[in-house]
N, C-alpha and C positions, 0 to 999 in steps of 0.2 A: 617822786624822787626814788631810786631804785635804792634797796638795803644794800649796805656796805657791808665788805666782805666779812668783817669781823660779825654783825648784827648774823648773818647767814651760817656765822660755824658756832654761835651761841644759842641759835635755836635748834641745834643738831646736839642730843642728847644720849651717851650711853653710858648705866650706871657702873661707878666704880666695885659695885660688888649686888650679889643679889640675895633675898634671905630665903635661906630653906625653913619651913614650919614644920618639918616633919608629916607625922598622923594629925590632922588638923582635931581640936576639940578634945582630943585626950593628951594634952602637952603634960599635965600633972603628973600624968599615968606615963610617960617617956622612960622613966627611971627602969619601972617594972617590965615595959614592953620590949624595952632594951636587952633581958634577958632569953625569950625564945629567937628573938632577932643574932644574936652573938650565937645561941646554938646553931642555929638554920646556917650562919656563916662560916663557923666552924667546920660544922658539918660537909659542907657545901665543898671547903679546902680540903679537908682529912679526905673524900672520898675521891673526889677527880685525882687528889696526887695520889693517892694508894693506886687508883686504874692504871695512871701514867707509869708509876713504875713497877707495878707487876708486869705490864705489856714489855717493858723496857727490859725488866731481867728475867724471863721469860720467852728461850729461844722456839717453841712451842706455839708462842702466840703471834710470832713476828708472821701474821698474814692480811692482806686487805682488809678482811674484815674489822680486824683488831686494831691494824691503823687507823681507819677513819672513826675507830671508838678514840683513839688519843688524839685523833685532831677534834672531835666534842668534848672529850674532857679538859682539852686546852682551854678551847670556848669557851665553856660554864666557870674555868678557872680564871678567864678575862672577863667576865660578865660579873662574877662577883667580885675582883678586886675593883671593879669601877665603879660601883655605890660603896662599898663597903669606908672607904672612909668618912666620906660623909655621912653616914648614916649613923656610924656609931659615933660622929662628932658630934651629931643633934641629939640622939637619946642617952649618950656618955654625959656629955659635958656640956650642951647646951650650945655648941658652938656653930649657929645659924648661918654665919655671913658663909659665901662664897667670893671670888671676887670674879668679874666678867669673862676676861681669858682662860679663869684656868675653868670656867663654868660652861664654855665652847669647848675645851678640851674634854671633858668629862664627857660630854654629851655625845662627842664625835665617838669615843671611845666605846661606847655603851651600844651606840646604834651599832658602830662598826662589829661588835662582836656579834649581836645580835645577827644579823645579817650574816657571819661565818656562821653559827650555830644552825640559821634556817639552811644554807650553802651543803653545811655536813651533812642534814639529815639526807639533803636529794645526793649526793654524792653513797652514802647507807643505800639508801632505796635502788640506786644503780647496782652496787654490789651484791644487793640481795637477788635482785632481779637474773644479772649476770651470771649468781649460783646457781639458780635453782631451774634458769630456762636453756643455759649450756654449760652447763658442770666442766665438760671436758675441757673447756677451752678457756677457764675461768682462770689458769695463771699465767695463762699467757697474754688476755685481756690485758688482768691489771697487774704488771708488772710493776716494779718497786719503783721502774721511771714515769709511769703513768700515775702510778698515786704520786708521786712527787709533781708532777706537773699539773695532776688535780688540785693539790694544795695550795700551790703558787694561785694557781687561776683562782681559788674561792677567795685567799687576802686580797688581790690583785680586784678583784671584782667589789669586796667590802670598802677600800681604803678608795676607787674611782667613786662609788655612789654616793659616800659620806664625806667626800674631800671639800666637797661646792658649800656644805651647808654649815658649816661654821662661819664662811665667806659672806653668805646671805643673810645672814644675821647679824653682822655685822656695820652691812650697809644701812641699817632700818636704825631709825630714831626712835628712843624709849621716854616711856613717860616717865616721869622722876617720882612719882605719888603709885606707880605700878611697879614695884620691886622684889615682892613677894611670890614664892614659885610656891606651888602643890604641893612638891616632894621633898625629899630631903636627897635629892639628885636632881641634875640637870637634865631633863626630857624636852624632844624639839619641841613639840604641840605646846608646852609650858612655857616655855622662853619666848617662840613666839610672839605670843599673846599677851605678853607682858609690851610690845612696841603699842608707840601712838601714831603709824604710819601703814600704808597699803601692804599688805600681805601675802597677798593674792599670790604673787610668785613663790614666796616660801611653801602655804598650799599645794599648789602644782606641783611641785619636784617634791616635796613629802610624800605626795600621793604619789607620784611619779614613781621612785626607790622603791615604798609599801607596794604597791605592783608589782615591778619588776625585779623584783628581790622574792618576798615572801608569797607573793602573788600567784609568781610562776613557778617557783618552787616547790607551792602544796599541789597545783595542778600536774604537775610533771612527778611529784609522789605518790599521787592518786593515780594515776594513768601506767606508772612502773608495779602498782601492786594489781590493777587490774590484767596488766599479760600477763603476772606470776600467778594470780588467781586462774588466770586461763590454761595457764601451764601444769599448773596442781591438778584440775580439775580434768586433765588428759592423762594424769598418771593413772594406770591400770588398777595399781594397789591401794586399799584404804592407810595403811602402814606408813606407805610413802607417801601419800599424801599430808598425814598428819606429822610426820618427821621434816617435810618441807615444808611446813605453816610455823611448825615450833621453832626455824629458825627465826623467823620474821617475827615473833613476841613482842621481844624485847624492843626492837626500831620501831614498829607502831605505838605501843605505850610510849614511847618515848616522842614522837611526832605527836602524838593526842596533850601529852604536858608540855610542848613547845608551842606546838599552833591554836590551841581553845585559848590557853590564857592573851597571846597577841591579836587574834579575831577580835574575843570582848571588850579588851582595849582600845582596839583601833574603834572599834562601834562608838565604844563611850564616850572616848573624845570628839568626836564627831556628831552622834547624836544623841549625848546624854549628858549636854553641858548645863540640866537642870536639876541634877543628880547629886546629892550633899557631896561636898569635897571629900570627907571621907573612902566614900567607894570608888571614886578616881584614885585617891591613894590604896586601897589596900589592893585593887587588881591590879595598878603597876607592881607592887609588890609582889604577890601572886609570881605575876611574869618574871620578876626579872631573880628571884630570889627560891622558887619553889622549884624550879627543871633541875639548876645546877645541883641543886639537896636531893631531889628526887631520880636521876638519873646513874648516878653511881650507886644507888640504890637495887634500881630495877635489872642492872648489869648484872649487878654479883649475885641477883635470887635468880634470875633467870638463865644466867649462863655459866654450868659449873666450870672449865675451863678458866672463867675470869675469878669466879669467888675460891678457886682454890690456889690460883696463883696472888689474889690477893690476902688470903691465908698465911701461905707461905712470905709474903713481906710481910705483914706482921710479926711471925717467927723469926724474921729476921733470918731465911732461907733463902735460896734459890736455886732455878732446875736449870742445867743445863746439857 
């Protein structure tokens, strides 16, 4: 006799909420960890918004380059408000639950920045490129309507790959005894694995995005500093050659704190699912809380134009 429809939508299960554990094993220790965690957060916001508007009141900086510094410090400024509440709910207050939708929303959000921030860096590495191997023709390239339509295309491109997969998750039945995520955020590889049903297609289009997002991006950033490297390596002078490497500093260290920490992530979850929970959680962390800290960092030591117009807002100045 074939199960009735009711029997059919009572073995279709998805939970009303899910728990964040935080740092698995040091929950006692949440109290004290919580304080370099709110510095790092801090930090993370005081820095991106001092970039945003020193570029902003600073008629000086209004050029490509400086732009697509304020479309990554947007990023890092949407990558850290998307853990950031949760995170200080579990090491604040202890407050674990999530509930389902707003735990697909988080998640979307997270990846989706993600995926802008890897977008900016190759959008940077174009610009660098554009400087240094045709100077001349460098503002007419990227005119202020082509960074505009850059920018459109990297949201346009993040919010199409990450739109399906709140959707895909949504179709999968969960177990009701598997409620418990890794983090104190919602990460797809985590929620996934929390169903009691085939996966297989969530897989594929993760891996799909991971490709075709960060995939192509490090490849086409490697290959843009390789004809800069070739370009450098044609200039006559040693002078100019080293004046054209020192603009590119700052974008490499910063591709090196974006893309090592999501490599070894992507590794671990993948192949390192016998690896104490702990080192799953502390390199998402890692990823998703040390670029946004460490990048307005490497900005303002590296480029005086930025650190001196970030100066000046602090002073509570500005040049025009």
């Amino acid at each position: 006799m074939p199960p009735s429809q009711s029997q059919v939508n009572s073995s279709f299960f998805q939970p009303p909420a899910f728990l964040m554990i935080g740092i698995p094993g040091l929950e006692t220790f949440h109290g004290w960890i919580s304080i370099p965690f709110s510095s790092m957060y801090t930090m993370a916001l005081t820095g991106n918004c001092l970039i945003l508007l020193a570029i902003r009141r600073t008629p000086s900086l209004h050029q490509p380059m400086y732009y697509f510094l304020s479309m990554l410090a947007l990023s890092d400024v949407g990558l850290t408000m998307s853990t950031l509440p949760t995170t200080l709910a579990v090491l604040w207050f202890d407050q674990r639950l999530i509930g389902f939708n707003a735990c697909l929303v988080q998640m979307f959000f997270l990846h989706s920045f993600s995926v802008v921030e890897s977008s900016v860096l190759l959008a940077m590495a174009f610009d660098r490129f554009v400087a240094i191997s045709n100077p001349l023709r460098y503002a007419t390239v990227l005119t202020n309507s082509v960074i505009i339509r850059i920018g459109l295309a990297i949201v346009a491109r993040a919010t199409i790959s990450l739109f399906p997969v709140p959707f895909l998750l949504k179709r999968l039945n969960f177990c009701p005894n598997k409620i418990v995520l890794s983090h104190s955020f919602c990460f797809h590889p985590d929620v996934m694995r929390r169903a009691c049903a085939d996966i297989t297609i969530n897989i594929l289009y993760g891996l799909y995005v991971v490709l075709t997002t960060g995939g192509i991006d490090s490849l086409l950033i490697v290959l843009s500093y390789t004809l800069i490297l070739h370009t450098v390596l044609g200039l006559a002078s040693p002078k100019e050659r080293v004046r054209a490497l020192n603009t590119c500093v700052s974008h490499i260290l910063t591709v090196f704190v974006f893309f090592i920490p999501v490599i070894t992530m992507s590794m671990i979850h993948r192949f390192g699912r016998h690896l104490p929970h702990i080192v799953h959680a502390l390199v998402a962390y890692v990823y998703l809380v040390v670029p946004p800290v460490l990048n307005p960092v490497i900005y303002s030591v590296k480029s005086k134009p930025i650190r001196e117009a970030m100066i000046r807002v602090l002073r509570g100045k500005s040049r025009y």
